[in-house]
ZAZAMAR-511476 format. One record per residue (C-alpha): residue in one letter; x, y, z. Coordinates in steps of 0.5 Angstrom, whole numbers, plus 500, padded with zeros to 3 digits. Each point is the difference from the previous one (the first is absolute). Last residue first. Layout:
BEGIN
aXYZ/...
This chain:
BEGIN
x576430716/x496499493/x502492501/x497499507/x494504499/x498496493/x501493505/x496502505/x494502495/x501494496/x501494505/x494504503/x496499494/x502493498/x498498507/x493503500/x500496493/x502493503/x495501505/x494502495/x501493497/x501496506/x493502503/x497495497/x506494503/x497501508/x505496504/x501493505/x507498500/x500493503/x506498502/x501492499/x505497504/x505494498/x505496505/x504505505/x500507497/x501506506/x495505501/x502507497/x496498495/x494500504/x501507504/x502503494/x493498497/x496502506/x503507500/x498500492/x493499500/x495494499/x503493502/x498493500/x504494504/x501493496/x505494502/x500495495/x496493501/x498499493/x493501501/x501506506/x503503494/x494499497/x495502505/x504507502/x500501491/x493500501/x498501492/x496506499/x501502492/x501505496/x502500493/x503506499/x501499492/x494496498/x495502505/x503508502/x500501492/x494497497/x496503508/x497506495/x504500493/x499508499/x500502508/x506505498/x503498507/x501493497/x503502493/x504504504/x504494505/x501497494/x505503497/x504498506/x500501507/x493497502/x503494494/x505499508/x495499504/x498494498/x495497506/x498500507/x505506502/x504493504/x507503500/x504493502/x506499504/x503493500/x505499506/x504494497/x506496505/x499494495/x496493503/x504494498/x495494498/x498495505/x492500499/x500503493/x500508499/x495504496/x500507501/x501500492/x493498498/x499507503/x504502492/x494504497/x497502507/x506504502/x501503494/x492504501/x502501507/x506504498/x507498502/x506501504/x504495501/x506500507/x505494501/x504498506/x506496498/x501493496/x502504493/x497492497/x494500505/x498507500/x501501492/x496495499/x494502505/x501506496/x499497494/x493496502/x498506503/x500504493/x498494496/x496504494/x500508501/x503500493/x506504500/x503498493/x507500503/x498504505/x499494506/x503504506/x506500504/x503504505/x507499505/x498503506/x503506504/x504504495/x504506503/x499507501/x493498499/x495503494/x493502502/x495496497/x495504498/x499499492/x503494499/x498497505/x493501498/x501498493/x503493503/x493499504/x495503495/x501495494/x506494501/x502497506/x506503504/x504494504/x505503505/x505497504/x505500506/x496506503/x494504498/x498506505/x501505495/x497497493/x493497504/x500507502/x500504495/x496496495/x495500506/x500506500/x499501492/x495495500/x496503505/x499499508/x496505503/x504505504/x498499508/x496506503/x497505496/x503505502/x505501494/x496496494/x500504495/x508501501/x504502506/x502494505/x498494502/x505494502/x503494498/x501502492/x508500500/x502506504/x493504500/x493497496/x494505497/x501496493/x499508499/x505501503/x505494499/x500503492/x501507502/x507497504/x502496494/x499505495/x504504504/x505496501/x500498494/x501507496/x506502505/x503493497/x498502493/x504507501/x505497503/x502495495/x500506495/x503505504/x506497501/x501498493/x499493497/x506496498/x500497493/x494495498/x503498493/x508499502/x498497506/x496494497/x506499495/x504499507/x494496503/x501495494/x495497496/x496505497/x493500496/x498506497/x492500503/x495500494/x498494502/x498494494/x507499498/x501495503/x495496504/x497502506/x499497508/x505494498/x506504502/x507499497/x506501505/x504507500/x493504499/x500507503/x495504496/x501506497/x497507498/x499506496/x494504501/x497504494/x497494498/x496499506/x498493501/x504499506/x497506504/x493497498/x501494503/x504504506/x493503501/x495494498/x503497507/x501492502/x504496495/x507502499/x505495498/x506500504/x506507500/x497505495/x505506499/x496505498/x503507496/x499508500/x494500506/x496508500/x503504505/x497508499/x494496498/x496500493/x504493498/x498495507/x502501506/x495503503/x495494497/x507495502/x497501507/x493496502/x504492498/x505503504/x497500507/x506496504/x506504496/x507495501/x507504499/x501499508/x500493501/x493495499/x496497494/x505496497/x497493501/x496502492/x494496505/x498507502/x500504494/x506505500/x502508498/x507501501/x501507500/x507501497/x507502504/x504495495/x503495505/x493500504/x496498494/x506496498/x499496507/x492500500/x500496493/x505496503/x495498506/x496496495/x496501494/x495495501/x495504498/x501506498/x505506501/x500506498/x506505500/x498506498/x505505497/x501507499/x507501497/x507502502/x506497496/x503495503/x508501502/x499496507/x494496500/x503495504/x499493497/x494496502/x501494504/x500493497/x496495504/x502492502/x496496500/x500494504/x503493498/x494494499/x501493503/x501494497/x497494503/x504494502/x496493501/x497498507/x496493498/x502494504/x503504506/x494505500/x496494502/x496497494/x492499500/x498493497/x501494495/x499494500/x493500498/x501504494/x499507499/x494503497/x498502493/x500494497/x498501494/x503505495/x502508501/x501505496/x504506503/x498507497/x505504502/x499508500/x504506500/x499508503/x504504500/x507504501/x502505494/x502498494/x507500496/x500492500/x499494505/x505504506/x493504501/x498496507/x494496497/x503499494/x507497504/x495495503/x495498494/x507498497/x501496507/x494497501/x499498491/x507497501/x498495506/x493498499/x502493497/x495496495/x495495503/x494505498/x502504496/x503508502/x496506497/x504506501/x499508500/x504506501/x500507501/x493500502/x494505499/x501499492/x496494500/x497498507/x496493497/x506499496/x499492501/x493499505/x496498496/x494496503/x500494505/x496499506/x497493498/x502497494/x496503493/x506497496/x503506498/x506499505/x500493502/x506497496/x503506501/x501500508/x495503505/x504506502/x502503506/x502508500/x506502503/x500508500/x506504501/x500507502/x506505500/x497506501/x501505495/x495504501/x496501493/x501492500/x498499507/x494502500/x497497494/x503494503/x495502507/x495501496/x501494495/x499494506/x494498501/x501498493/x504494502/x494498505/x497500494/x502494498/x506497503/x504498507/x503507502/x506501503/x503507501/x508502500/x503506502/x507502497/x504504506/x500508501/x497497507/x493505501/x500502493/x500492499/x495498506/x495504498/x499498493/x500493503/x494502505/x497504493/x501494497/x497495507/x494505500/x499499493/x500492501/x495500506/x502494504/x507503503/x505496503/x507504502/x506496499/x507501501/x507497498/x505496501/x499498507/x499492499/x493500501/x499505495/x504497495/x496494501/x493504500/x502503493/x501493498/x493498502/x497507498/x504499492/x497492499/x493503502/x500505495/x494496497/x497498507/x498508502/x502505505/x504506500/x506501502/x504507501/x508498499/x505503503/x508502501/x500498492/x508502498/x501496494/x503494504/x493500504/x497500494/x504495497/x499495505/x493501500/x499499492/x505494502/x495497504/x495501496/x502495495/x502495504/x493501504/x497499492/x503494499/x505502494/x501497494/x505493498/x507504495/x504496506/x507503502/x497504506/x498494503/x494502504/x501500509/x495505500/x506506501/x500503494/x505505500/x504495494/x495502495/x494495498/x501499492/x492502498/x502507497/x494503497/x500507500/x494504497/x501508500/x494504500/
């Protein structure tokens, strides 16, 4: 934690103080510096919640607001209004910031720094204070709020009160944004301590856009570097994988070097020619007894989702690399086997070009998986019908995970936000690969906890400020419900909010767990305390926030929703069965296998 003391007001100060006079700030004076530095820093919004002790913050946030100098979102539940923040910094690549008053609605928000610390996301925490002479002293709503988020933020700083803001926003800034030292992005707090009075004087009110309008840095675009040739490269039979948050030159260097690209949904490299859909059921056939077995790994991102790719970073007989030309916060030096490259020229010297028969033996394999995969999921052209499969003849296609991974995958357009557990392992296994991208795609996998999803994608709607597509399971939709709530007034993103409703976690069906209840062996211990089932009317909640809602049960009738267009925010209730998910899943490892098995024997 770094305290800084500095009562001498700096020259940004616009509160009429002398600027040579040592006298202590008011404390508007001071957080209308803090907010002036923000903005300066780059802040295009800030998510207020409310509270008297950061009374001074909202007041001046609300005179830049009036002026047009940035953007306020309000939001009454602090971990909503984190993970509404968290949002709205992956959606802009801009710093974020969150206003919280003190106690425990500071703590509120350490899942959502927690996050934004394994992901790099530049958060930045303003949290009001008592001032010294009242902490310790048993004064209402007072605790201990130095260093409360420890080693989740890149930095931390505790102003006085009476002292000047100024250089703990901006060192907090360049933190936050990786210009503060070797680290990655992340996130940072501001403990602000403020003395009475917490308002503004009499005289003083709401400034026109003329009194306040100050000069805000903008950011430059990236710019992308493009794979070298593979030209002179010796030939090997590599894999591309490309985790989260690889982005589109995983795809480009995949392309490049004729090598099968195996990519999770929200690495955004999930598309072209080189991208395998059903890979995670495929590296088996490619493993070290096949006629093919994978030579080397060139890792793109972090890879969060499937046990095979794990398992295939973890064999020693396997060289790989990781492209890593920045820091990353998602591992610490040293702890990953991976040879860490920073030039993609290196990186082309250890993956070398695939052979023909390499690159199509994988791409025949995926479609072949992809086909078997879509039978018995009983869906033709993207799951909107039925076809062969268990279901063929039976009437519309029931609506499983699987095939509504599918579909929410091939019918998303701007941007797509996929929660954590089922709902991005189910795209990961049957989203088929586009020619080219049709959403942006994000996902909370920093730590990828189920907490604040519709909050973040709410963010991510608001701060990208175009249609916006979530999917989610209904457990993780009820952790974060709270996240439906706008105030009367408050901006309403373009959000369509998907949610497969099976009654409960389906996701520990499909783990370990799954056999220790088919054994019988700890009676209803499993389904009680990993299921959790329940039956709350997700109808009725909806309609308590006032979002729009409509249930369906089949694939048809999931196409015909999503291809609706999005105005305001809907909820699609996907109504399924979460206990025959486990023989599901084996049916279509099965058919993966058989038809997979044909096609390389041929």
């Amino acid at each position: 934690m770094t305290s800084l003391n500095d009562p001498s007001p700096d020259a940004s100060d616009t509160s009429g103080a002398e600027t040579s006079a040592p006298l202590p700030l008011g404390s508007l004076a001071a957080a209308r510096i803090a907010v002036d530095a923000l903005i300066d820093g780059g802040v295009q919004y800030v998510v207020v919640s409310p509270g008297s002790r950061s009374a001074p913050m909202a007041y001046a946030l609300a005179e830049a607001s009036a002026a047009g100098r940035v953007e306020l979102l309000v939001r009454i539940d602090e971990r909503s209004a984190g993970f509404t923040a968290l949002g709205l910094a992956l959606s802009t690549g801009t710093p974020t910031a969150v206003l919280t008053t003190s106690g425990t609605a500071v703590g509120n928000l350490m899942p959502a720094v927690m996050e934004a610390n394994h992901a790099a996301v530049p958060l930045v925490v303003v949290s009001a204070d008592r001032p010294e002479e009242l902490r310790g002293t048993g004064a209402n709503q007072t605790t201990i709020q130095l260093d409360l988020f420890g080693e989740h933020v890149r930095f931390a700083a505790d102003v006085p009160a009476g002292s000047s803001p100024l250089r703990a926003v901006e060192t907090a800034l360049s933190a936050a944004t990786g210009a503060f030292s070797d680290l990655a992005p992340g996130p940072v707090q501001l403990n602000l301590a403020f003395r009475d009075p917490l308002i503004p004087s009499p005289e003083e009110q709401l400034p026109t856009a003329a009194q306040r309008q100050r000069f805000r840095i903008g950011t430059q675009p990236l710019t992308m570097n493009l794979p070298p040739a593979s030209e002179g490269l010796p030939e090997r039979r590599t894999v591309v994988v490309a985790g989260h948050d690889a982005g589109p030159v995983a795809e480009a260097f995949a392309r490049a070097h004729g090598l099968p690209l195996l990519a999770e949904p929200s690495s955004n490299a999930r598309f072209g020619p080189n991208a395998v859909g059903p890979y995670r059921l495929l590296l088996e056939h490619f493993g070290p007894s096949s006629s093919l077995p994978v030579e080397r790994v060139v890792l793109f991102g972090r890879p969060t989702l499937s046990r095979p790719v794990a398992a295939l970073l973890a064999r020693a007989d396997v060289p790989s690399a990781v492209y890593q030309p920045v820091p990353v916060a998602w591992h610490e030096p040293g702890r990953r086997t991976e040879l860490p490259l920073e030039g993609l020229a290196d990186l082309a010297e250890f993956a070398g070009r695939g052979p023909a028969a390499w690159l199509d033996a994988w791409l025949l394999a995926g479609s072949a998986a992809q086909h078997a995969l879509d039978s018995v999921l009983g869906e033709s052209g993207g799951g909107e019908s039925n076809a062969t499969g268990p279901t063929a003849g039976t009437g519309p296609a029931p609506a499983t995970g699987p095939a509504v991974g599918s579909l929410v995958w091939k019918h998303s357009r701007g941007q797509l936000f996929l929660g954590s557990s089922n709902g991005i392992r189910d795209v990961d296994l049957a989203g088929l690969p586009a020619p080219e991208p049709a959403a942006t795609v994000y996902a909370n996998r920093g730590v990828a906890g189920i907490d604040g999803t519709i909050s973040t994608a709410t963010g991510i709607a608001l701060g990208g400020r175009q249609e916006t597509t979530v999917l989610l399971g209904d457990v993780t939709f009820l952790h974060d419900a709270g996240g439906l709530l706008l105030g009367s007034g408050e901006d309403e993103p373009r959000l369509r909010i998907v949610v497969l409703n099976d009654s409960g976690g389906a996701i520990f069906g499909l783990l370990e767990h799954g056999a220790v209840e088919e054994s019988g062996r700890y009676g209803d211990a499993v389904e009680r305390l990993f299921g959790t089932p329940h039956s709350v009317d997700i109808a009725a909640l909806a309609g308590a926030y006032g979002v729009g809602h409509c249930s369906v049960s089949t694939t048809a009738g999931l196409a015909e929703a999503l291809a609706a267009p999005i105005e305001g925010r809907s909820i699609i209730e996907v109504r399924t069965d979460r206990h025959g998910l486990r023989a599901l899943h084996a049916g279509i490892k099965a058919a993966v296998a058989a038809a997979v098995a044909g096609v390389l024997a041929g």
